[in-house]
N, CA, C and O atoms as a Maestro MAE file, in Angstrom:
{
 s_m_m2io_version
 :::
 2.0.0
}

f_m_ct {
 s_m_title
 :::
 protein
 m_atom[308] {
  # First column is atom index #
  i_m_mmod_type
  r_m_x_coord
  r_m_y_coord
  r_m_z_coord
  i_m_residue_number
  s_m_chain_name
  s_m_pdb_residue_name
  s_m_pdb_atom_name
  i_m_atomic_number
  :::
  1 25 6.729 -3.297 -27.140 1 A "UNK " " N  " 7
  2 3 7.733 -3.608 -26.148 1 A "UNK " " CA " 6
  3 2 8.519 -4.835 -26.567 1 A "UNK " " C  " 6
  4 15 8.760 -5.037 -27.757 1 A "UNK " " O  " 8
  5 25 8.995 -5.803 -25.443 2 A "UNK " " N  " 7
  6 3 10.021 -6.657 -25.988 2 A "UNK " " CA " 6
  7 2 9.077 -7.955 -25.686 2 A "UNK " " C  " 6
  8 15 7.861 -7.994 -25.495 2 A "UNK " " O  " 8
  9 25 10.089 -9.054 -25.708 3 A "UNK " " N  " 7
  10 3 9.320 -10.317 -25.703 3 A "UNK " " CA " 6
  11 2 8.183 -10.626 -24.594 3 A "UNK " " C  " 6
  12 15 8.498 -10.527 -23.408 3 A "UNK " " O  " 8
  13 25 7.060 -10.944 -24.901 4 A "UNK " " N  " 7
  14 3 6.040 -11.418 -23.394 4 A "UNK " " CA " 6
  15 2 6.426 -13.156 -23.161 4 A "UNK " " C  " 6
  16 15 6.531 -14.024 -24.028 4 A "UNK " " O  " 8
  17 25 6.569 -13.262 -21.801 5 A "UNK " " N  " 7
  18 3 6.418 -14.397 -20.707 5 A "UNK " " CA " 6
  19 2 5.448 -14.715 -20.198 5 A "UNK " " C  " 6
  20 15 5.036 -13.904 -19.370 5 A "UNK " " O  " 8
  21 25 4.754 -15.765 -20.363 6 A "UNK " " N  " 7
  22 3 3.635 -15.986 -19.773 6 A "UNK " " CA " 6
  23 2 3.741 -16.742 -18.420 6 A "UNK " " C  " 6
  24 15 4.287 -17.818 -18.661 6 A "UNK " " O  " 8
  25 25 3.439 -16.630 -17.042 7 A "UNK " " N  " 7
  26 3 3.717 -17.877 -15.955 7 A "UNK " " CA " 6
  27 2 2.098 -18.165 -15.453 7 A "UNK " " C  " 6
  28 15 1.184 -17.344 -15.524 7 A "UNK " " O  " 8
  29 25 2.013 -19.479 -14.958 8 A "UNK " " N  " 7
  30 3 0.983 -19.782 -14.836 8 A "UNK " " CA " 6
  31 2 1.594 -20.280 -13.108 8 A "UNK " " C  " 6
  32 15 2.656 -20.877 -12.930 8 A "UNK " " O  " 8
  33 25 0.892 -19.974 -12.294 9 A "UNK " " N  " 7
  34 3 0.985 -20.451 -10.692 9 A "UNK " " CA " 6
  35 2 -0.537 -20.860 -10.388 9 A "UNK " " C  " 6
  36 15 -1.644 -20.337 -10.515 9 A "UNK " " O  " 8
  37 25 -0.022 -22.042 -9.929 10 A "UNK " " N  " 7
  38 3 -1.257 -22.916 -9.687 10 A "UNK " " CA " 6
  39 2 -0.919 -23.551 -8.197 10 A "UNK " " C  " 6
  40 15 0.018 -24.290 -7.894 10 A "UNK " " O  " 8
  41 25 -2.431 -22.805 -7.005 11 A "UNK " " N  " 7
  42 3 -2.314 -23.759 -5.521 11 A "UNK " " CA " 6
  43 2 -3.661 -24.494 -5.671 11 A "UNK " " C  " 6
  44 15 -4.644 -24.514 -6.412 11 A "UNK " " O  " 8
  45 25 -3.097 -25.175 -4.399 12 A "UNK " " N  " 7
  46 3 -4.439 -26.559 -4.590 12 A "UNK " " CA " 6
  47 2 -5.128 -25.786 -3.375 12 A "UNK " " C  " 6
  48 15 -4.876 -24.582 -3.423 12 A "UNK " " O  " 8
  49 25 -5.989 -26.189 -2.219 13 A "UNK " " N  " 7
  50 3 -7.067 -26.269 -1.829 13 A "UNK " " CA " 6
  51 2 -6.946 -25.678 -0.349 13 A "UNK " " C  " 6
  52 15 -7.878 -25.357 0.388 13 A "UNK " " O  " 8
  53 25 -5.259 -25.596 -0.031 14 A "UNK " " N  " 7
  54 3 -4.594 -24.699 0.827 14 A "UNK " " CA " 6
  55 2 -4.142 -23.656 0.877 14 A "UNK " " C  " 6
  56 15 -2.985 -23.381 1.195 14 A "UNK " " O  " 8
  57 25 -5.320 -22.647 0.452 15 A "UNK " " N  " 7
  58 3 -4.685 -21.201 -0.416 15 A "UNK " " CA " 6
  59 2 -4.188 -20.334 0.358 15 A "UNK " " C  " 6
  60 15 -4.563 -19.188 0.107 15 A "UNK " " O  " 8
  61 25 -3.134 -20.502 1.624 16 A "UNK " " N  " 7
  62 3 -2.689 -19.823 2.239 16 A "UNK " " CA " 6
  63 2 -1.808 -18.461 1.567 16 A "UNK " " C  " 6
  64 15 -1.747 -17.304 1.985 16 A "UNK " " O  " 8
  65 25 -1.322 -18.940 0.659 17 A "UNK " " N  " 7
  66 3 -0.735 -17.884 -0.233 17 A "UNK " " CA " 6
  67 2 -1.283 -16.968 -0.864 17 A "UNK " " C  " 6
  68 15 -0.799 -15.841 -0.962 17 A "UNK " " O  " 8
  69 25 -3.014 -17.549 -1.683 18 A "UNK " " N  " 7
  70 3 -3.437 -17.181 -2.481 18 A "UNK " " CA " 6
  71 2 -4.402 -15.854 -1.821 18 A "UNK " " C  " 6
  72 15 -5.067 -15.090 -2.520 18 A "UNK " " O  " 8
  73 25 -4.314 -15.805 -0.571 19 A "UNK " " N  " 7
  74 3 -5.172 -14.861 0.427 19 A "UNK " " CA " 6
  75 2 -4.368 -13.588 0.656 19 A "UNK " " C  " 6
  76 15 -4.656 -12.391 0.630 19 A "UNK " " O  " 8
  77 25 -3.094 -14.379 0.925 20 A "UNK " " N  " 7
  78 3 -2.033 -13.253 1.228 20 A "UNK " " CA " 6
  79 2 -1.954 -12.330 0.234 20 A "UNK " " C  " 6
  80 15 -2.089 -11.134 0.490 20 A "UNK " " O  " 8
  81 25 -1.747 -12.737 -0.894 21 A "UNK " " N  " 7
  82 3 -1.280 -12.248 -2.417 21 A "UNK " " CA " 6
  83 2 -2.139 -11.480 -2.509 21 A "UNK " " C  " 6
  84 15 -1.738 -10.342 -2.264 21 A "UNK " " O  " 8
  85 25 -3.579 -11.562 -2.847 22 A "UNK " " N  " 7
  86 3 -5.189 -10.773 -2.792 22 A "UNK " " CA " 6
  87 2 -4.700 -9.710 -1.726 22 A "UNK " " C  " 6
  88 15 -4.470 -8.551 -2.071 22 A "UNK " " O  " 8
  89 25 -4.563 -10.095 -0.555 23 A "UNK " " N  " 7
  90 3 -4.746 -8.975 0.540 23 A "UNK " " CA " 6
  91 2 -3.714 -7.805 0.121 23 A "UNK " " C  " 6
  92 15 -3.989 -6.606 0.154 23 A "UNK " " O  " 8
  93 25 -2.103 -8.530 -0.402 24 A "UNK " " N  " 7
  94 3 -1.535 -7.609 -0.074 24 A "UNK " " CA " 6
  95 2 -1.895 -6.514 -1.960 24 A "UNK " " C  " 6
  96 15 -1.813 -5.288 -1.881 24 A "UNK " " O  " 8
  97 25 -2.104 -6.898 -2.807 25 A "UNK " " N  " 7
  98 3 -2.451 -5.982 -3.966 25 A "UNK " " CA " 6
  99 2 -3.637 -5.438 -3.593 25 A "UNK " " C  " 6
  100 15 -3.593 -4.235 -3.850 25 A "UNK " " O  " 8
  101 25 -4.877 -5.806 -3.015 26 A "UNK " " N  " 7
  102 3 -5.693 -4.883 -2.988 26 A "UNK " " CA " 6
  103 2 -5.263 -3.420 -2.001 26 A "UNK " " C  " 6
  104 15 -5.602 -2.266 -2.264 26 A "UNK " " O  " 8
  105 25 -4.454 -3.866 -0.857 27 A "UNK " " N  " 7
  106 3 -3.994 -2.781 -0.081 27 A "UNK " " CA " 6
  107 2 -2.972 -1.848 -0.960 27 A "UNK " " C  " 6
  108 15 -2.845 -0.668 -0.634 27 A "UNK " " O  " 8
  109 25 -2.342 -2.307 -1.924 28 A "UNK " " N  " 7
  110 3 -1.794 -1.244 -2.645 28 A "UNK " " CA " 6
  111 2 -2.188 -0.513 -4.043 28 A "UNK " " C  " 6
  112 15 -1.600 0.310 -4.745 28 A "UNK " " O  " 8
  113 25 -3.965 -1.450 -4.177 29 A "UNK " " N  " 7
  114 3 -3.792 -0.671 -5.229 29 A "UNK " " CA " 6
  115 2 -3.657 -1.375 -6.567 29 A "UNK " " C  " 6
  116 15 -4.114 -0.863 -7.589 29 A "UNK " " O  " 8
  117 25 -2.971 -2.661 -6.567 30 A "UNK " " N  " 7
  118 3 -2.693 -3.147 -7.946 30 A "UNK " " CA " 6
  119 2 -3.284 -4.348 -8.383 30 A "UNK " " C  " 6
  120 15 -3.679 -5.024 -7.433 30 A "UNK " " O  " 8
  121 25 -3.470 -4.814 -9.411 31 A "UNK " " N  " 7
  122 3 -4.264 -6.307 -9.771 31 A "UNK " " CA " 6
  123 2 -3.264 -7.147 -9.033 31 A "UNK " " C  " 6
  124 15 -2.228 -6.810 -8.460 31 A "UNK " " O  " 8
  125 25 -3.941 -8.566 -9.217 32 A "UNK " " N  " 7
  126 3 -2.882 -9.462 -8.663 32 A "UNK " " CA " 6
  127 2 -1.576 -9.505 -9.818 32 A "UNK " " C  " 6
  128 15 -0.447 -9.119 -9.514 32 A "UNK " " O  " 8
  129 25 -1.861 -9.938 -10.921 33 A "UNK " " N  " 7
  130 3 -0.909 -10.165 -12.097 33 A "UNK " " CA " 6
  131 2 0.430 -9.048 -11.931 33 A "UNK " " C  " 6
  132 15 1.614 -9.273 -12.181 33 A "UNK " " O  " 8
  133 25 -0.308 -7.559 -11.333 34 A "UNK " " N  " 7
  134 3 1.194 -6.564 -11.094 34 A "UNK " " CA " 6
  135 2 1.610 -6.698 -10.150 34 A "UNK " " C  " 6
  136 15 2.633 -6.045 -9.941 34 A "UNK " " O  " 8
  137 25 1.114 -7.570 -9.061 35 A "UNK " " N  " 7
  138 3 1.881 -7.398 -7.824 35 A "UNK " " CA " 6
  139 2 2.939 -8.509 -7.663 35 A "UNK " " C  " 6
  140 15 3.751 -8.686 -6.755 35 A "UNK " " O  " 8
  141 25 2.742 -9.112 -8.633 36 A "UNK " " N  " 7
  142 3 4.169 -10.644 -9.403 36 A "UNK " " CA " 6
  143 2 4.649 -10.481 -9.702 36 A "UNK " " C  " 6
  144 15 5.824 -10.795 -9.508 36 A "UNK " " O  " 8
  145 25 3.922 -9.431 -10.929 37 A "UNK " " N  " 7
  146 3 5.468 -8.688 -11.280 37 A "UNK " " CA " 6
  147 2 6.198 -7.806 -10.440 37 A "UNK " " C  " 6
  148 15 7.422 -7.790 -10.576 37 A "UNK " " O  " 8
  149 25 5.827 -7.294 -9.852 38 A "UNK " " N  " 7
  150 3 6.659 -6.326 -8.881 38 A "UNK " " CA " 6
  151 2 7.617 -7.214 -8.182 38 A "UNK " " C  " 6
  152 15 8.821 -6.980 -8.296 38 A "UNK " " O  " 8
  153 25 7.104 -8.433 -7.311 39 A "UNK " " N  " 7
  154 3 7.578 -9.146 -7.219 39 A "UNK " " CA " 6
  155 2 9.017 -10.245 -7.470 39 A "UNK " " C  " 6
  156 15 9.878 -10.759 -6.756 39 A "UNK " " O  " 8
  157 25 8.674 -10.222 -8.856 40 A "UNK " " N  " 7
  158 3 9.862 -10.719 -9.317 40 A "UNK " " CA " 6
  159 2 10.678 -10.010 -9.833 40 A "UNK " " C  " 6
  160 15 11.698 -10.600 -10.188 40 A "UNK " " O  " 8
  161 25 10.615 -8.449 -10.110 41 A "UNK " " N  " 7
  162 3 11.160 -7.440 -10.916 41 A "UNK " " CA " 6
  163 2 11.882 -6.654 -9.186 41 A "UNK " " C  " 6
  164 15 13.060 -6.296 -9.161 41 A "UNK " " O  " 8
  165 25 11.269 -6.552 -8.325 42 A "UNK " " N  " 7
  166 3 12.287 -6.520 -6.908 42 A "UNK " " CA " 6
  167 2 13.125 -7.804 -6.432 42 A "UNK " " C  " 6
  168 15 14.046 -7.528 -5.663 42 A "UNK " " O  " 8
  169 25 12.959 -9.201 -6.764 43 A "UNK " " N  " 7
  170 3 13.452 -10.227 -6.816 43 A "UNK " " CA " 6
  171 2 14.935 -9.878 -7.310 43 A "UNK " " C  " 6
  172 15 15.934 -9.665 -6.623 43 A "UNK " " O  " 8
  173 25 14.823 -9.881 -8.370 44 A "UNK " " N  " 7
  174 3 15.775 -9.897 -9.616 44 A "UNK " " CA " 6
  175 2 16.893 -8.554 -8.899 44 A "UNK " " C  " 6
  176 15 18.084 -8.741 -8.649 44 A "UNK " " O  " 8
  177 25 16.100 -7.158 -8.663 45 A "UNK " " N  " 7
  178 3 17.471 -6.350 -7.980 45 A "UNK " " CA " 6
  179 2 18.045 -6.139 -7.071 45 A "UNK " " C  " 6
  180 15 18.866 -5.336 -6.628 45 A "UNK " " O  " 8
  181 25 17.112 -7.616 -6.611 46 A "UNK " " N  " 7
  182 3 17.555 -7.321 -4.702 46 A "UNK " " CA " 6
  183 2 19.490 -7.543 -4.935 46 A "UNK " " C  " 6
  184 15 20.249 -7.715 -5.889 46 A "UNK " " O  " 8
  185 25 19.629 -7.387 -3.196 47 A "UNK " " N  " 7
  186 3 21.528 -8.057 -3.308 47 A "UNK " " CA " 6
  187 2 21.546 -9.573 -2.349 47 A "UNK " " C  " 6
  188 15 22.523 -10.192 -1.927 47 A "UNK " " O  " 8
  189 25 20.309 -9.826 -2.228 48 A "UNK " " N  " 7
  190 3 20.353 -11.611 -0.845 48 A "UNK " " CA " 6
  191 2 20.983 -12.231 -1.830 48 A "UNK " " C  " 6
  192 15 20.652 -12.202 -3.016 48 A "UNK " " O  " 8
  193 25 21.876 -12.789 -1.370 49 A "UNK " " N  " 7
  194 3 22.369 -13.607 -1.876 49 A "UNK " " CA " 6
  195 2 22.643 -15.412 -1.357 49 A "UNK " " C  " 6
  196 15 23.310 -16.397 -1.672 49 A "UNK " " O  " 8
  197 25 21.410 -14.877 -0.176 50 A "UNK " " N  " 7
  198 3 21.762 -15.970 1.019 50 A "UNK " " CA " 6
  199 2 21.594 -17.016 -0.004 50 A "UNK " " C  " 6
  200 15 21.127 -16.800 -1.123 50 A "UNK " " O  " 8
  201 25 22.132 -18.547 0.579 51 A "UNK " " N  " 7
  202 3 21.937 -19.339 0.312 51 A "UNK " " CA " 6
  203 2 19.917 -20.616 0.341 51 A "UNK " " C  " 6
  204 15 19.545 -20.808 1.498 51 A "UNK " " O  " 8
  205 25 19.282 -21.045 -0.396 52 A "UNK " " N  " 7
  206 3 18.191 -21.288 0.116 52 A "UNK " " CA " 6
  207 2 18.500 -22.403 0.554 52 A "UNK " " C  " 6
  208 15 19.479 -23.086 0.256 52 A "UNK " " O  " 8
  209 25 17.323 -22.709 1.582 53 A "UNK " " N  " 7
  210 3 17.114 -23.949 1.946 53 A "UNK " " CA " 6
  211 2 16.860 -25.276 1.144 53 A "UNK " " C  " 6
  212 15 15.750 -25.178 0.621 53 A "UNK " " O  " 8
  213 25 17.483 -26.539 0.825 54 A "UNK " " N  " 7
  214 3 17.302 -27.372 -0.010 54 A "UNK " " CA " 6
  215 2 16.016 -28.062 0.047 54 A "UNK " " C  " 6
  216 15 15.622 -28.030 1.213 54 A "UNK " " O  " 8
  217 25 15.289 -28.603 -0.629 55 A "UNK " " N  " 7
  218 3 13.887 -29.350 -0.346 55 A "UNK " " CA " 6
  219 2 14.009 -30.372 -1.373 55 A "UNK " " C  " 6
  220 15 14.966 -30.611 -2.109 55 A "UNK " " O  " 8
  221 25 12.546 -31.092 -1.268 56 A "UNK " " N  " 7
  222 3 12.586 -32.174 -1.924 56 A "UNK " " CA " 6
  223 2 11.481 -31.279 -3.337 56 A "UNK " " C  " 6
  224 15 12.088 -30.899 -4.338 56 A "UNK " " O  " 8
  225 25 10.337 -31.100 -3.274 57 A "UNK " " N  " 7
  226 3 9.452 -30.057 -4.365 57 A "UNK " " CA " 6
  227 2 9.067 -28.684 -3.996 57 A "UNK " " C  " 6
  228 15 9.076 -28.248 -2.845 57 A "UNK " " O  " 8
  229 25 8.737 -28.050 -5.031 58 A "UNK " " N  " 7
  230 3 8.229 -26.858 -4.945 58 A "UNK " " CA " 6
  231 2 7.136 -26.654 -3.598 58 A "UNK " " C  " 6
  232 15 6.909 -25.679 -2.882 58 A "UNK " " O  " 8
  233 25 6.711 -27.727 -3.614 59 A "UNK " " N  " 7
  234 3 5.161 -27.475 -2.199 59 A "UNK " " CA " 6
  235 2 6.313 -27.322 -1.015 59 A "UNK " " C  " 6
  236 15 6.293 -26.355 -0.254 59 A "UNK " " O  " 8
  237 25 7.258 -28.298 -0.933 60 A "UNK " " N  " 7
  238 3 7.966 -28.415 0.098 60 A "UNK " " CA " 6
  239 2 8.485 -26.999 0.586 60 A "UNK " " C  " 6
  240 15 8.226 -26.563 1.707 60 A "UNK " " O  " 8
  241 25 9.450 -26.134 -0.616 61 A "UNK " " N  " 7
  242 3 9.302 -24.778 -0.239 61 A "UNK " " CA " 6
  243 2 8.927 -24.045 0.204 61 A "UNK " " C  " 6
  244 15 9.437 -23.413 1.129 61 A "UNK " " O  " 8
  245 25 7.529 -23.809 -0.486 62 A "UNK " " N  " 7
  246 3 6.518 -22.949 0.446 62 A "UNK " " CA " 6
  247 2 6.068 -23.172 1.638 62 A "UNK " " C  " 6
  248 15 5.634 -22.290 2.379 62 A "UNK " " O  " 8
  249 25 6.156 -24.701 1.985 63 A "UNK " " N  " 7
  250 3 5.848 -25.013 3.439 63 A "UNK " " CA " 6
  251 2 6.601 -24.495 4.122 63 A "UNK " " C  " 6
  252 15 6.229 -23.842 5.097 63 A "UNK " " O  " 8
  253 25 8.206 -24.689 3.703 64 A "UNK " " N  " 7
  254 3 9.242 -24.165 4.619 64 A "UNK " " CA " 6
  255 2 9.480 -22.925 4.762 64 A "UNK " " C  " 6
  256 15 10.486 -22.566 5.375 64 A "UNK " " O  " 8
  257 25 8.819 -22.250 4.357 65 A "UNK " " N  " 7
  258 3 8.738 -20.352 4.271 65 A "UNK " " CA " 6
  259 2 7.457 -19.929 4.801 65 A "UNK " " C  " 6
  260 15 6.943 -18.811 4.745 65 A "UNK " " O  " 8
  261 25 7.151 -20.683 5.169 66 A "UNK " " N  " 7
  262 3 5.635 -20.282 5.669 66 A "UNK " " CA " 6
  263 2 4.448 -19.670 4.752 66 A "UNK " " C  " 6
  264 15 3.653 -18.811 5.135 66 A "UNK " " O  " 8
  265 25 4.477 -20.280 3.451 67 A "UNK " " N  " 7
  266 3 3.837 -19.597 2.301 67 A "UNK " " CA " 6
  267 2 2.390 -20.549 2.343 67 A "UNK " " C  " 6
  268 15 1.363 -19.960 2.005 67 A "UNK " " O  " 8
  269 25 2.297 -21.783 2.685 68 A "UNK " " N  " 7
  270 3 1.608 -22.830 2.716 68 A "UNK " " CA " 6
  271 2 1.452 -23.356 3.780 68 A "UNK " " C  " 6
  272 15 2.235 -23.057 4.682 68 A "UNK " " O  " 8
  273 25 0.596 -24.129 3.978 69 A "UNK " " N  " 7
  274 3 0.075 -25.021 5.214 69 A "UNK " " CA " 6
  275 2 0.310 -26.540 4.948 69 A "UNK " " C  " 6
  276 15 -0.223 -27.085 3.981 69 A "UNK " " O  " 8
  277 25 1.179 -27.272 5.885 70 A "UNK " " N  " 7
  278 3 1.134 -28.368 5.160 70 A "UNK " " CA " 6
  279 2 0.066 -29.230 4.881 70 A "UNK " " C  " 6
  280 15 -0.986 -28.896 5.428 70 A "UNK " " O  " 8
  281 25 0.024 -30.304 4.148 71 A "UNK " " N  " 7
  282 3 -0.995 -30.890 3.427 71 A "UNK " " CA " 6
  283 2 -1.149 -31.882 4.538 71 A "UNK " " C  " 6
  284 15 -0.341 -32.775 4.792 71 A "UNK " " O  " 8
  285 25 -2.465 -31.594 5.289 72 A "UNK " " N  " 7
  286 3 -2.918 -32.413 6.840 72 A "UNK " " CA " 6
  287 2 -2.876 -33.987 6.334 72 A "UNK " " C  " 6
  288 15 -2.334 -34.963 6.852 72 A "UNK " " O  " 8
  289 25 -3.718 -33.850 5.025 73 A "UNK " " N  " 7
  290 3 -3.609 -35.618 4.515 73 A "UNK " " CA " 6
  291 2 -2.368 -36.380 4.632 73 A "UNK " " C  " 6
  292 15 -2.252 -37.468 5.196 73 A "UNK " " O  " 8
  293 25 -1.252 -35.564 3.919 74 A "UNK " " N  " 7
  294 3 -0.349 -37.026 3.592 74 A "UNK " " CA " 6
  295 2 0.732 -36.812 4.805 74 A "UNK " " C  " 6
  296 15 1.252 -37.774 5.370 74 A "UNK " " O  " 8
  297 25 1.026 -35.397 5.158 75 A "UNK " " N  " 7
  298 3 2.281 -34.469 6.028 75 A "UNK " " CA " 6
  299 2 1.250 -34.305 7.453 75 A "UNK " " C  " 6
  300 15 0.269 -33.562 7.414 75 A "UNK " " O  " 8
  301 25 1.614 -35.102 8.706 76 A "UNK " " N  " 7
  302 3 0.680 -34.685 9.771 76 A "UNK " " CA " 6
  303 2 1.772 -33.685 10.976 76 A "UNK " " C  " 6
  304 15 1.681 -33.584 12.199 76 A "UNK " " O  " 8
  305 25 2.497 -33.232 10.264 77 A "UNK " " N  " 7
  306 3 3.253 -31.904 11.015 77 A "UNK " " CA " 6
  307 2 2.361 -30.771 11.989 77 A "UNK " " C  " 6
  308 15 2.940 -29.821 12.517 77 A "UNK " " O  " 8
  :::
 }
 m_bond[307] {
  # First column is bond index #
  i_m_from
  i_m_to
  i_m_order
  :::
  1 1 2 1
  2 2 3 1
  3 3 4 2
  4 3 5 1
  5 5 6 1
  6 6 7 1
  7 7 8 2
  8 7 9 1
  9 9 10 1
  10 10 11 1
  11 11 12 2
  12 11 13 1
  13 13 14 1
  14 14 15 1
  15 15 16 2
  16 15 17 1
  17 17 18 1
  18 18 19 1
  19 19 20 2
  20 19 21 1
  21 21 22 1
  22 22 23 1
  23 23 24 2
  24 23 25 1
  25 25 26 1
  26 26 27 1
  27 27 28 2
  28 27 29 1
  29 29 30 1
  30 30 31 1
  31 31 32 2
  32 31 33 1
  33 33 34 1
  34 34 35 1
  35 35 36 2
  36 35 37 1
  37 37 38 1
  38 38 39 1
  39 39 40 2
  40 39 41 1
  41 41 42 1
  42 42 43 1
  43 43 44 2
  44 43 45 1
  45 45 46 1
  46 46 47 1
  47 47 48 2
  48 47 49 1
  49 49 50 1
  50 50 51 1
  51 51 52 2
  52 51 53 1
  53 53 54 1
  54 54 55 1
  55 55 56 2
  56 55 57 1
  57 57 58 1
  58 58 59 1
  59 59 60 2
  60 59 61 1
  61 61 62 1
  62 62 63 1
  63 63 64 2
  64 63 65 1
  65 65 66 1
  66 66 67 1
  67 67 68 2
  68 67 69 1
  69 69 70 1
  70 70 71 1
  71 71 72 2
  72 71 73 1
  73 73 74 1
  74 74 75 1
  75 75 76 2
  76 75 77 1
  77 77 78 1
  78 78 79 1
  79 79 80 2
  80 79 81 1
  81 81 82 1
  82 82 83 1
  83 83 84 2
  84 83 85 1
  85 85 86 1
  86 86 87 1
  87 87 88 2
  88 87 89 1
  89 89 90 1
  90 90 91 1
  91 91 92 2
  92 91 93 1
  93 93 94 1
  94 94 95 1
  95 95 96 2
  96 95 97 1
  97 97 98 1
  98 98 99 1
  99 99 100 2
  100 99 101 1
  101 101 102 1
  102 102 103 1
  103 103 104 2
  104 103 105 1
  105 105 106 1
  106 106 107 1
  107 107 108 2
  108 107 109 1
  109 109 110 1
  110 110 111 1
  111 111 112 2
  112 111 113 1
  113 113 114 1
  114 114 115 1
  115 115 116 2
  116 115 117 1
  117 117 118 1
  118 118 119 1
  119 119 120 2
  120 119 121 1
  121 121 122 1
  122 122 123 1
  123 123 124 2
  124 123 125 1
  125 125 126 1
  126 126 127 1
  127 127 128 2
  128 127 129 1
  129 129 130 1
  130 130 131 1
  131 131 132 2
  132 131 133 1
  133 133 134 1
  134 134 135 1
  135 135 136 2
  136 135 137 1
  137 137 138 1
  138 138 139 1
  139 139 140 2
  140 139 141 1
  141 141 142 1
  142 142 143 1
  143 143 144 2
  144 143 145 1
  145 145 146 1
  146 146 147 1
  147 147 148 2
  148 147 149 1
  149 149 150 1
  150 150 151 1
  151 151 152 2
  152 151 153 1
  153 153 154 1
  154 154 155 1
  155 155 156 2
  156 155 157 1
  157 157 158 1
  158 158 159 1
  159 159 160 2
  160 159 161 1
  161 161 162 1
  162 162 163 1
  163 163 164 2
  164 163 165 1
  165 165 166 1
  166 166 167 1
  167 167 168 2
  168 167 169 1
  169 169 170 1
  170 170 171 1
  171 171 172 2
  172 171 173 1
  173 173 174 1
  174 174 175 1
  175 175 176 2
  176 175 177 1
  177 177 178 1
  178 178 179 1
  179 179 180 2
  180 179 181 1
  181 181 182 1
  182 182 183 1
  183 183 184 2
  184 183 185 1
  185 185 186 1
  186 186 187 1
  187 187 188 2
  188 187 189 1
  189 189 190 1
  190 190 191 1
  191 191 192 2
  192 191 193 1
  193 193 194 1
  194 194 195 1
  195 195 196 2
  196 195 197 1
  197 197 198 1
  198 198 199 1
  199 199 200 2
  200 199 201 1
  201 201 202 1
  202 202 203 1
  203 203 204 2
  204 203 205 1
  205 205 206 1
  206 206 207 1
  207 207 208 2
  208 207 209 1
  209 209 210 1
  210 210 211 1
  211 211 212 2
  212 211 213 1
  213 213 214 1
  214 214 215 1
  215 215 216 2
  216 215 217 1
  217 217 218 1
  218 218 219 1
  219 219 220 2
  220 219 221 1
  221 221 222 1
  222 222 223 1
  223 223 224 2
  224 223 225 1
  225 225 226 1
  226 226 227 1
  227 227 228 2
  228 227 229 1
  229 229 230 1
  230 230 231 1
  231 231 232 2
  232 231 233 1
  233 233 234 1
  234 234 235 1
  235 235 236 2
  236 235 237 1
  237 237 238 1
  238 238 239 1
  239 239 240 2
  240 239 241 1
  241 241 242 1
  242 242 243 1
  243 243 244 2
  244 243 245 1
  245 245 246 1
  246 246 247 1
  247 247 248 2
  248 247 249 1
  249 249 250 1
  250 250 251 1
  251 251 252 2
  252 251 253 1
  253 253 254 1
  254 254 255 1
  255 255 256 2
  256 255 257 1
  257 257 258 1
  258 258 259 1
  259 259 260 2
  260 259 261 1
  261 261 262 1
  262 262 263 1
  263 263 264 2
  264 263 265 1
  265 265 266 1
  266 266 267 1
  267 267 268 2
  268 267 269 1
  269 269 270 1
  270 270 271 1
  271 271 272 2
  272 271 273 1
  273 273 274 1
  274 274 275 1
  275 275 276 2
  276 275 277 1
  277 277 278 1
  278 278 279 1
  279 279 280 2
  280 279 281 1
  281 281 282 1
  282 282 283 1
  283 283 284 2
  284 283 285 1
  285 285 286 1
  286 286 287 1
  287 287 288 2
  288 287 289 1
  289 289 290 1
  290 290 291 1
  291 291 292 2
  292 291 293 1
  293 293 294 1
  294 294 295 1
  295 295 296 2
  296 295 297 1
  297 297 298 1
  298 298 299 1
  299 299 300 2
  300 299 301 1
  301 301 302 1
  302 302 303 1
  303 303 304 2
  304 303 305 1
  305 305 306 1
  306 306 307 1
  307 307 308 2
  :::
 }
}
């Protein structure tokens, strides 16, 4: 095939995501690693073009999408 990409995604100790992700590939069927790709390979042909929300880091994102829980230590939201 053509060139391989390797991505590495790394959560800390608030694996709100990391449950979701599990739940939703085992319900269909696929490892986690294909359900990222699916992921980003429906990403890529969607047509949203909305604009995103600006943040300060990547954690900040996922907080604001509801992907994460904020971090009770430093964020008491």
């Amino acid at each position: 095939m053509g060139t391989k990409i390797r991505f590495c995604l790394e959560f800390d100790y608030r694996k709100v995501v990391v449950g979701r992700l599990h739940q939703k590939a085992e319900s269909l069927g696929l490892t986690l690693g294909q359900l990222i790709e699916r992921f980003l390979v429906e990403a890529l042909e969607g047509d949203d073009d909305s604009p995103s929300i600006p943040v300060e880091a990547f954690e900040d994102l996922l907080v604001t999408n509801g992907l994460s829980a904020p971090d009770m230590r430093t964020d008491p939201r």
